[in-house]
C-alpha positions as CSV (number, residue, x, y, z in Angstrom):
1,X,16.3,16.5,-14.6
2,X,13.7,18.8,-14.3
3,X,13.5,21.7,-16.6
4,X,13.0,25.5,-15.1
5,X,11.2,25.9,-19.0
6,X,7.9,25.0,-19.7
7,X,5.7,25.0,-23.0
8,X,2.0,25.5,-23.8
9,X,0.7,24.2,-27.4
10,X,-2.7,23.9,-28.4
11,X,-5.6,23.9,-26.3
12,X,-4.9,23.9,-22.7
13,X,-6.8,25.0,-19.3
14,X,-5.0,27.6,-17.9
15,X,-4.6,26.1,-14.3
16,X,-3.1,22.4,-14.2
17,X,-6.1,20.1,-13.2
18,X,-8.6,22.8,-13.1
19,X,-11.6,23.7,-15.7
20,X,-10.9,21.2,-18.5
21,X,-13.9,22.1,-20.4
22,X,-14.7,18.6,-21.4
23,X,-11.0,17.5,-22.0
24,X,-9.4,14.4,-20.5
25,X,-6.1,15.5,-18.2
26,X,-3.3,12.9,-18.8
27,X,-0.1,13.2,-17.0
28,X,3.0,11.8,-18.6
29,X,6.0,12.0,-15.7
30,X,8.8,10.9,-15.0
31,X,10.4,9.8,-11.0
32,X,6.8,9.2,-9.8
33,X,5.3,12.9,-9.9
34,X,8.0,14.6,-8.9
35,X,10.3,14.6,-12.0
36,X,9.8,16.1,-15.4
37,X,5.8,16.7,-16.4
38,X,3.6,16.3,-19.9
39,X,0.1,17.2,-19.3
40,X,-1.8,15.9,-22.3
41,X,-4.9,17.4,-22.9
42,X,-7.3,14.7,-24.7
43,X,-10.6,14.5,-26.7
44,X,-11.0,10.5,-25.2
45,X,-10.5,8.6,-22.3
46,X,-6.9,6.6,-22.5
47,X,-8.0,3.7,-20.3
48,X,-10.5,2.6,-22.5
49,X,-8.4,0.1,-24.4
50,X,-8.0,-3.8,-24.7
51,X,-4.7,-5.6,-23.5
52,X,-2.5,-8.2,-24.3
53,X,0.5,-10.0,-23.1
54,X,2.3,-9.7,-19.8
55,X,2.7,-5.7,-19.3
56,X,-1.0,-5.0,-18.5
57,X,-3.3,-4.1,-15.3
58,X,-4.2,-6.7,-13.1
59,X,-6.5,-6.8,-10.3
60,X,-8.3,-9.3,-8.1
61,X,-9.8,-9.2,-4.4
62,X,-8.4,-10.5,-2.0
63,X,-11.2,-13.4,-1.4
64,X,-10.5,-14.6,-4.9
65,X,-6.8,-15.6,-3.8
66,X,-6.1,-18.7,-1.4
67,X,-3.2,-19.0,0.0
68,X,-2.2,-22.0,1.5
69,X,-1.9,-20.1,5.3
70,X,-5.5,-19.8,4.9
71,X,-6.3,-23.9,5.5
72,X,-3.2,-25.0,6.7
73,X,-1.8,-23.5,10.1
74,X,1.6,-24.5,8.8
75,X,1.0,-22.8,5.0
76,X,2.7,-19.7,3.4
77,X,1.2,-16.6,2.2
78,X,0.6,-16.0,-1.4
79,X,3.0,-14.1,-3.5
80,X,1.3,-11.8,-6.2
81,X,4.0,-9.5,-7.1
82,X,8.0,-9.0,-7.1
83,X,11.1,-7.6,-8.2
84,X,14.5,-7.2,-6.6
85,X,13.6,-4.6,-4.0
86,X,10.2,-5.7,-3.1
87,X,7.8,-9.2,-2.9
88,X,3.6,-8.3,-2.3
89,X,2.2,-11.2,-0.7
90,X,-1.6,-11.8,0.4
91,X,-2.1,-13.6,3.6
92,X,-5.7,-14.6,5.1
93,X,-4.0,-16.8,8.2
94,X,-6.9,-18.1,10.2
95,X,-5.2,-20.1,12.7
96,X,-2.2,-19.4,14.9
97,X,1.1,-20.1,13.7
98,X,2.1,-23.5,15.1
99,X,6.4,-22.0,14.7
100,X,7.9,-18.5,15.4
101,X,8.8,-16.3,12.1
102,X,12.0,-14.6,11.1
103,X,11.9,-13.4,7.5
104,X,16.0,-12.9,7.2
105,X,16.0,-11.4,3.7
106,X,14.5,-8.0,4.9
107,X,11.4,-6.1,6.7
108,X,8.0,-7.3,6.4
109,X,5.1,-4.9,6.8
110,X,1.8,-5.8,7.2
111,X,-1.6,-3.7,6.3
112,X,-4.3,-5.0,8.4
113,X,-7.4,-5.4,5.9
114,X,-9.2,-7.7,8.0
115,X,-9.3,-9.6,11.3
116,X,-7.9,-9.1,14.5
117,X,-5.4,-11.1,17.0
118,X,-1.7,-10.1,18.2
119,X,1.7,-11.1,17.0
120,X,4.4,-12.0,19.8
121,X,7.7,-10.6,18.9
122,X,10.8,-11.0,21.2
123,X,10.4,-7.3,22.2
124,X,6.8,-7.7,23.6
125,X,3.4,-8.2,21.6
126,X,1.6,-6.4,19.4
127,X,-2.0,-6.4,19.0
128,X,-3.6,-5.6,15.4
129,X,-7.1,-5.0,14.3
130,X,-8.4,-3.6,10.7
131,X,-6.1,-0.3,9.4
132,X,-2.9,-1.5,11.6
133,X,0.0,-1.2,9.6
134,X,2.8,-3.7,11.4
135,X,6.2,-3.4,10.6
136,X,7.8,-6.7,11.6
137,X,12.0,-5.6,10.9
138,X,14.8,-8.2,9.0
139,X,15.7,-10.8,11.2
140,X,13.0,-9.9,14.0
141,X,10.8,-13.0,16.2
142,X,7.6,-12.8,16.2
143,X,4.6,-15.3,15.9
144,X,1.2,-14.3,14.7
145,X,-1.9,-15.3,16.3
146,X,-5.2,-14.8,15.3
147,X,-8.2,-14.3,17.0
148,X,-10.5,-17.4,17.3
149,X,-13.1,-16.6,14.4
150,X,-11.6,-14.0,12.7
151,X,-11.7,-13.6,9.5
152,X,-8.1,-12.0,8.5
153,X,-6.9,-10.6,5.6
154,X,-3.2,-9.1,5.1
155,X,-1.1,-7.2,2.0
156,X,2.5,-8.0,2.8
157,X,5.0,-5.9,1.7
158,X,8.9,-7.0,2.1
159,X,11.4,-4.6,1.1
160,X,15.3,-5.7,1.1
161,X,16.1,-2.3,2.0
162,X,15.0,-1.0,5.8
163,X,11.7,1.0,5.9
164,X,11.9,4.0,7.3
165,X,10.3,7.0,7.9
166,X,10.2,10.2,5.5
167,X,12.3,13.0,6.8
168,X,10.8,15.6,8.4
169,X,9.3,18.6,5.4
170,X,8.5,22.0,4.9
171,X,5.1,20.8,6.8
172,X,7.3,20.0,10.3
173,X,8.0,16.9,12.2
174,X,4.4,16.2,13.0
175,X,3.5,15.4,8.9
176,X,2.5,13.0,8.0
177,X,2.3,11.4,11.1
178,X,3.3,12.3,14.6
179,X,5.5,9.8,15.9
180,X,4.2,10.2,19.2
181,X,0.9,7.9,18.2
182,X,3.6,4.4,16.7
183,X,2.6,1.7,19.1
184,X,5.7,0.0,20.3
185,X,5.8,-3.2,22.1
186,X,6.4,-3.5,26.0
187,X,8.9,-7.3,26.3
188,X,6.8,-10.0,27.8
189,X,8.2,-13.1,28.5
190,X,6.7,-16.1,27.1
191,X,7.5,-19.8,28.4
192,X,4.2,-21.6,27.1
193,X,5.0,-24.3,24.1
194,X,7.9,-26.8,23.4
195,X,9.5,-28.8,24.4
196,X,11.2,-27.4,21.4
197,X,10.2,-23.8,19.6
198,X,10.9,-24.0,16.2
199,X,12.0,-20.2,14.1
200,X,10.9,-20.5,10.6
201,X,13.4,-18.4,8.3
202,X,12.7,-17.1,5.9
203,X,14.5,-15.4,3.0
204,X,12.7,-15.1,-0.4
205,X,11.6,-18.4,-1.4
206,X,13.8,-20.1,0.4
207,X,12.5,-21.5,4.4
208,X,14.8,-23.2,6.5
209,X,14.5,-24.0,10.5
210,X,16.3,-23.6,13.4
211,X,15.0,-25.2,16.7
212,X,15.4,-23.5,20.6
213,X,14.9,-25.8,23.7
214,X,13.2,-22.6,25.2
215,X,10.5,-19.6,24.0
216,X,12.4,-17.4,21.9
217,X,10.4,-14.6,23.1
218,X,12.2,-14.4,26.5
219,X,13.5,-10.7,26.7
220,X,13.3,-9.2,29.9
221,X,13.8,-5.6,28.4
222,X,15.0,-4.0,25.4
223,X,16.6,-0.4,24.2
224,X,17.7,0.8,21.1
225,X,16.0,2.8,18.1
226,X,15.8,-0.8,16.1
227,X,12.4,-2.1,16.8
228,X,9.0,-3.5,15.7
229,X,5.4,-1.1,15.6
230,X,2.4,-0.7,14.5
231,X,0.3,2.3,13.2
232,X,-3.4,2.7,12.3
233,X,-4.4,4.9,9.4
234,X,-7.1,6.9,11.7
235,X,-3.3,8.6,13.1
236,X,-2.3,10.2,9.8
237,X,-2.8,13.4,8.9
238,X,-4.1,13.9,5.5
239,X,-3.1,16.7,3.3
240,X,-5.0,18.3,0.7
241,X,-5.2,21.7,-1.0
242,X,-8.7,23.3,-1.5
243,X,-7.9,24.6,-5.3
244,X,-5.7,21.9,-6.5
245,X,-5.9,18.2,-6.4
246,X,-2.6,17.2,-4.8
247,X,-0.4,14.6,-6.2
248,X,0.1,11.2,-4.3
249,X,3.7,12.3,-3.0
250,X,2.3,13.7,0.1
251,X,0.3,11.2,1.5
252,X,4.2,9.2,2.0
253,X,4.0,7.2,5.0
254,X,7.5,4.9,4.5
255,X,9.9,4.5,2.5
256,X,12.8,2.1,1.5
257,X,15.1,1.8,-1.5
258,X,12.7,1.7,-4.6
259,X,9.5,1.6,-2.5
260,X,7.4,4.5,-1.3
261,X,4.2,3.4,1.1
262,X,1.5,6.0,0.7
263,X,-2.0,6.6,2.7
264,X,-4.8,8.0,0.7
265,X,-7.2,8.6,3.4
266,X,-10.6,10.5,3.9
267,X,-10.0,14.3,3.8
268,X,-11.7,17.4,2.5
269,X,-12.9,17.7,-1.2
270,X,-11.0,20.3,-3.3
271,X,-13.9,23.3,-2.8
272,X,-12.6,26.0,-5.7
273,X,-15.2,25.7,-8.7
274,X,-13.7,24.1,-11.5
275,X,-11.0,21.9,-9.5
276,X,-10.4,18.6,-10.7
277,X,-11.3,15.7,-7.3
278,X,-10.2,12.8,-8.9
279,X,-7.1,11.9,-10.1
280,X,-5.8,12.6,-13.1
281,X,-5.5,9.8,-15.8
282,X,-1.8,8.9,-15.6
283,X,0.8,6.7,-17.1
284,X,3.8,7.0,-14.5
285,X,6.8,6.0,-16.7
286,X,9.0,5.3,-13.3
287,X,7.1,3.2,-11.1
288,X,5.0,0.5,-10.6
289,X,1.9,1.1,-8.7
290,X,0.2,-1.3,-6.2
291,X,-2.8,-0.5,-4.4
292,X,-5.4,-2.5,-2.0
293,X,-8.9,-1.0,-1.1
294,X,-9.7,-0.9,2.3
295,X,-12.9,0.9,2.0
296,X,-14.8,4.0,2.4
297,X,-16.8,5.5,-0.5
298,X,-16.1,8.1,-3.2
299,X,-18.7,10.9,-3.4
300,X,-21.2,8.5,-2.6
301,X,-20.4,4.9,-4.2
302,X,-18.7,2.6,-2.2
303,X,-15.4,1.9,-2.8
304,X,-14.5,-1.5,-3.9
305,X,-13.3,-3.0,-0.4
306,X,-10.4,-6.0,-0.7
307,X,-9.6,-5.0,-4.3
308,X,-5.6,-5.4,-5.1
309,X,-4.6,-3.7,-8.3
310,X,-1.3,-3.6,-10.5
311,X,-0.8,-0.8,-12.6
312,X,2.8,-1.2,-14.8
313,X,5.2,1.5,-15.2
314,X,4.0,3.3,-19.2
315,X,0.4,1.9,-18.9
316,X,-2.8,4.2,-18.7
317,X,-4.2,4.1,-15.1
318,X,-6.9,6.2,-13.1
319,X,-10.9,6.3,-12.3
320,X,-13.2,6.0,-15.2
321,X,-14.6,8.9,-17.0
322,X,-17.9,8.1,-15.8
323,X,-16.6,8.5,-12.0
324,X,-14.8,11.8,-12.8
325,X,-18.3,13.2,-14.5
326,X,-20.2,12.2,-11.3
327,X,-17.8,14.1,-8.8
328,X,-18.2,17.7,-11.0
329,X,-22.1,16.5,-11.0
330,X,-22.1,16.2,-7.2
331,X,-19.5,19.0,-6.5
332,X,-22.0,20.9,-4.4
333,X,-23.4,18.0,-2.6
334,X,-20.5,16.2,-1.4
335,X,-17.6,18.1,1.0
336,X,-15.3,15.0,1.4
337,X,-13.3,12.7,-0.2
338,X,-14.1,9.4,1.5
339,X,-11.6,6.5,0.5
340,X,-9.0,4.4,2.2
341,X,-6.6,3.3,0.0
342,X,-2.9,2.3,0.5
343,X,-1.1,2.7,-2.4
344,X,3.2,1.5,-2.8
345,X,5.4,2.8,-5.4
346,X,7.7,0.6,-7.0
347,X,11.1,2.0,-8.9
348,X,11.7,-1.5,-10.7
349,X,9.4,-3.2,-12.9
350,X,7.3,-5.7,-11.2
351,X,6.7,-9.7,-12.1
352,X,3.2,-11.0,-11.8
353,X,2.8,-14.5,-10.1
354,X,1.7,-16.3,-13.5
355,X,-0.9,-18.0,-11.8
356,X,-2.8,-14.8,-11.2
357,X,-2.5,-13.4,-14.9
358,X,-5.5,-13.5,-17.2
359,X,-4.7,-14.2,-21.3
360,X,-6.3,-10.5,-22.4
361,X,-8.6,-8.6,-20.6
362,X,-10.1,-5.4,-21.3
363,X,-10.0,-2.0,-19.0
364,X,-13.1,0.2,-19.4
């Protein structure tokens, strides 16, 4: 648990994250920034290191990856990533699906990196476009349908818990998000298809069918508080502090049992000389870190766009040295912090998809 006692030894700014005087800020914490802290203050940058084995960074973008949805209407997406409370899978589905879905093993939700189109659910359809997150629920319809020509791209995240919403904070009911701006789906019903409609489910690994002589998305009207949405990124409210770089626990968007989904989204730049915009370097002992790049730029360089990253729980992660020098060289020049990111937290260790893992590779 956390301790009310805190030491200083040796040579350390006197604000956390502030005025390092050429030091590298490493943050050694436990329960993903919000337990017990070590800020190490170092002469060298700990990411510069090679790697070995199984427990190291990985990353790839998402046109490197193939999954078989992308050629074959019929296909699955690709897994990338898993443990017992979560599977990341990458989908780039270019044609409709030619069956309905129903993943019975628990909630699906989908960040829109690419490509537009709708997805018919039983309680009415929703249409997506880039920055949509879609949360499809455990044992919910639906049937995704790309627009003709689009080239889609989606991170799936499928939690065995439910997703829900963070409770309402010191900040009120209106942060991070006002609920008020969740799309939710008005029932339509569908007869087109058959003579038989076929519901892939879906629970891990394991896809069975089950056949209806009708269109399962024939509901004439629903109520309830169990439902399907979407959300767009442009709805959330950012927070940021103008003396402090924050930590990522308040950009939380949803959150199930050992998974936290979190927005980092343009803002205002920290504007008090000597603040620290970047984040720290940081090894967080707790969780695994996932994170796509969805765009924007970073004090002027473009942000790697479609880049999907896996940092292990213990393992030295965060920009380069060279990117942290640029943003105190350009503190006067640039006001804003441009990046869209979506980051998810992971409380269990995480298992690679073999195919994706390099023998060594180097972080620099």
């Amino acid at each position: 648990m956390e301790s009310f006692v805190q030491f200083r030894k040796g040579t350390t700014p006197d604000h956390v994250h502030r005025d390092l005087d050429g030091l590298k800020d490493d943050e050694l914490g436990r329960m993903g920034f919000t337990g017990r802290q070590a800020q190490l203050y170092r002469r060298n940058d700990p990411t510069v290191y090679r790697a070995e084995g199984p427990i190291q960074l990985h990353a790839a973008f998402v046109d490197q990856l193939d999954p078989t949805d992308l050629t074959d209407p019929r296909g699955n997406p690709l897994p990338l990533y898993e443990n017992d409370d979560v599977r990341f899978l990458l989908s780039r589905r270019a044609e409709a699906m030619p069956f309905f879905a129903r993943n019975v093993g628990g909630d699906e939700l989908f960040f829109v990196h690419r490509g537009t189109g709708v997805f018919q659910t039983e309680f009415g359809p929703i249409p997506y476009e880039p920055g949509d997150w879609v949360l499809l629920p455990k044992a919910v319809t639906y049937r995704q349908l790309p627009d003709e020509g689009s080239d889609g791209a989606f991170l799936i995240i499928e939690t065995v818990d439910e997703l829900r919403t963070p409770p309402a904070g010191i900040l009120g009911r209106h942060f991070p998000f006002d609920s008020s701006t969740v799309f939710v789906p008005e029932p339509e019903v569908l007869t087109d298809g058959g003579p038989e409609w076929e519901i892939r489910l879906t629970r891990r690994e394991q896809q069975g069918s089950i056949f209806y002589p009708h269109n399962p998305c024939d509901v004439e009207g629903w109520k309830g508080d169990y439902f399907p949405f979407k959300y767009n990124i442009r709805d959330y409210n950012a927070i940021m502090s103008p003396g402090i770089h924050l930590p990522p626990t308040v950009h939380l968007f949803l959150q199930a049992e050992g998974v936290v989904v979190l927005n980092f989204l343009p803002r205002p730049a920290e504007r008090r000389p000597g603040a620290e915009r970047m984040p720290w370097y940081h090894r967080n002992a707790d969780y695994d870190e996932v994170a796509l790049f969805h765009g924007g730029s970073l004090f002027g360089i473009d942000m790697p766009a479609g880049l999907i990253t896996h940092s292990p729980q213990g393992v030295h992660h965060g920009p380069p040295e060279k990117a942290r020098e640029r943003s105190r060289r350009k503190f006067d020049q640039y006001d804003e912090i441009g990046w869209s990111v979506m980051s998810i937290d992971v409380r269990r260790p995480l298992k690679v998809n073999p195919a994706l893992l390099p023998e060594a590779s180097v972080n620099a």
